[in-house]
N, C-alpha and C positions, 0 to 999 in steps of 0.2 A: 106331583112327583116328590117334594118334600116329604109327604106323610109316607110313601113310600120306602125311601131312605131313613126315615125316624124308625119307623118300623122292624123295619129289614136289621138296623143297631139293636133294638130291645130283641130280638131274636137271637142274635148275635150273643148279647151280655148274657139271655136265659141261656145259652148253649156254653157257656162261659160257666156262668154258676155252678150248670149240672157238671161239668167235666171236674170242679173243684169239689164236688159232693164225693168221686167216686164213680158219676152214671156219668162215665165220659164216654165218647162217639165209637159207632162200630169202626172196626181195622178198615184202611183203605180198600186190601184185597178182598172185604165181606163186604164190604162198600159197594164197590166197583160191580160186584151181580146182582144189585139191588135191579130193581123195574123202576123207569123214569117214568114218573105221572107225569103228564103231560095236562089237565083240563081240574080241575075245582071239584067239576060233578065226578070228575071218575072217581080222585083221591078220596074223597069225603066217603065213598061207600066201604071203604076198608082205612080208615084214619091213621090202624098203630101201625102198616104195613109203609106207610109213606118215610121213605128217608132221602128220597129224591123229588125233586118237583119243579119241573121247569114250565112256566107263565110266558115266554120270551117271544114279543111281535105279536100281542094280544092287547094292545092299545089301552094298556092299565093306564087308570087316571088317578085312581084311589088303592091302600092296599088290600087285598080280599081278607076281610078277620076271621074266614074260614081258615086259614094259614093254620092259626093258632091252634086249631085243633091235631095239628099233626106233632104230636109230642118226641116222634123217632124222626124227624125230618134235621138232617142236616146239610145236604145240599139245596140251594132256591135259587134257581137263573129267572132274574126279572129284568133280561136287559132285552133293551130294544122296545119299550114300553114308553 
Protein backbone atom coordinates (compact mmCIF):
# COMPACT_ATOMS: atom_id res chain seq x y z
CA UNK A 1 0.00 0.00 0.00
CA UNK A 2 2.92 2.29 0.49
CA UNK A 3 4.01 2.06 -3.20
CA UNK A 4 0.58 2.92 -3.76
CA UNK A 5 0.51 6.22 -1.93
CA UNK A 6 4.22 6.91 -3.31
CA UNK A 7 2.94 6.80 -6.37
CA UNK A 8 -0.37 8.13 -6.33
CA UNK A 9 2.20 11.73 -4.90
CA UNK A 10 4.49 11.46 -7.94
CA UNK A 11 1.16 11.75 -9.92
CA UNK A 12 0.10 14.20 -8.07
CA UNK A 13 3.55 16.52 -8.18
CA UNK A 14 3.41 15.46 -12.40
CA UNK A 15 -0.20 16.98 -12.42
CA UNK A 16 1.38 19.81 -10.28
CA UNK A 17 4.20 20.59 -12.70
CA UNK A 18 1.98 20.41 -15.90
CA UNK A 19 -0.73 22.98 -14.25
CA UNK A 20 2.51 25.31 -13.62
CA UNK A 21 3.73 24.71 -17.55
CA UNK A 22 0.27 26.10 -18.64
CA UNK A 23 -1.23 22.42 -19.50
CA UNK A 24 -3.45 22.75 -16.48
CA UNK A 25 -6.55 20.39 -15.94
CA UNK A 26 -9.86 20.43 -17.81
CA UNK A 27 -12.72 22.82 -16.16
CA UNK A 28 -14.66 20.90 -13.67
CA UNK A 29 -17.94 21.29 -15.62
CA UNK A 30 -15.79 19.45 -18.94
CA UNK A 31 -14.61 17.36 -16.09
CA UNK A 32 -17.79 16.16 -14.77
CA UNK A 33 -18.95 14.55 -18.61
CA UNK A 34 -15.90 12.83 -18.89
CA UNK A 35 -16.59 8.54 -18.92
CA UNK A 36 -15.24 6.91 -15.49
CA UNK A 37 -12.95 3.82 -16.61
CA UNK A 38 -13.48 1.69 -14.38
CA UNK A 39 -10.81 -1.52 -15.33
CA UNK A 40 -6.81 -1.16 -16.68
CA UNK A 41 -7.76 -3.21 -19.83
CA UNK A 42 -10.66 -0.92 -20.76
CA UNK A 43 -8.56 2.39 -20.20
CA UNK A 44 -5.36 1.18 -21.81
CA UNK A 45 -7.30 0.76 -25.25
CA UNK A 46 -8.03 4.41 -25.69
CA UNK A 47 -5.02 5.95 -23.11
CA UNK A 48 -5.48 10.09 -24.16
CA UNK A 49 -9.31 9.66 -23.64
CA UNK A 50 -8.80 8.68 -19.71
CA UNK A 51 -9.25 11.51 -17.30
CA UNK A 52 -11.20 9.56 -14.88
CA UNK A 53 -10.35 6.17 -13.52
CA UNK A 54 -11.54 4.58 -10.69
CA UNK A 55 -9.57 0.96 -9.32
CA UNK A 56 -11.73 1.15 -5.95
CA UNK A 57 -12.45 -2.66 -4.06
CA UNK A 58 -10.10 -4.31 -6.60
CA UNK A 59 -7.68 -5.52 -4.00
CA UNK A 60 -4.62 -3.59 -5.35
CA UNK A 61 -1.47 -4.79 -3.56
CA UNK A 62 0.92 -2.94 -5.94
CA UNK A 63 0.35 0.16 -8.02
CA UNK A 64 -0.56 -0.65 -11.83
CA UNK A 65 2.30 1.49 -13.92
CA UNK A 66 -0.22 1.24 -16.65
CA UNK A 67 -1.50 4.36 -14.74
CA UNK A 68 1.29 6.16 -16.21
CA UNK A 69 0.20 6.04 -19.49
CA UNK A 70 -2.91 7.98 -19.04
CA UNK A 71 -1.30 11.44 -19.59
CA UNK A 72 -5.15 13.45 -19.39
CA UNK A 73 -5.99 11.51 -16.19
CA UNK A 74 -6.78 13.63 -13.35
CA UNK A 75 -9.11 12.00 -11.36
CA UNK A 76 -7.81 8.17 -9.66
CA UNK A 77 -10.16 6.63 -6.87
CA UNK A 78 -7.86 3.81 -5.42
CA UNK A 79 -9.68 3.52 -2.07
CA UNK A 80 -10.74 0.55 -0.64
CA UNK A 81 -7.73 -1.47 -1.97
Amino acid sequence: MKKVLLTALLLFLTNFWANAQGLGPMRPSELAKQKWFTSIEEATKSPDKVYKLTLRDQKLTEFPKEILLFKNLQVLDLSYN
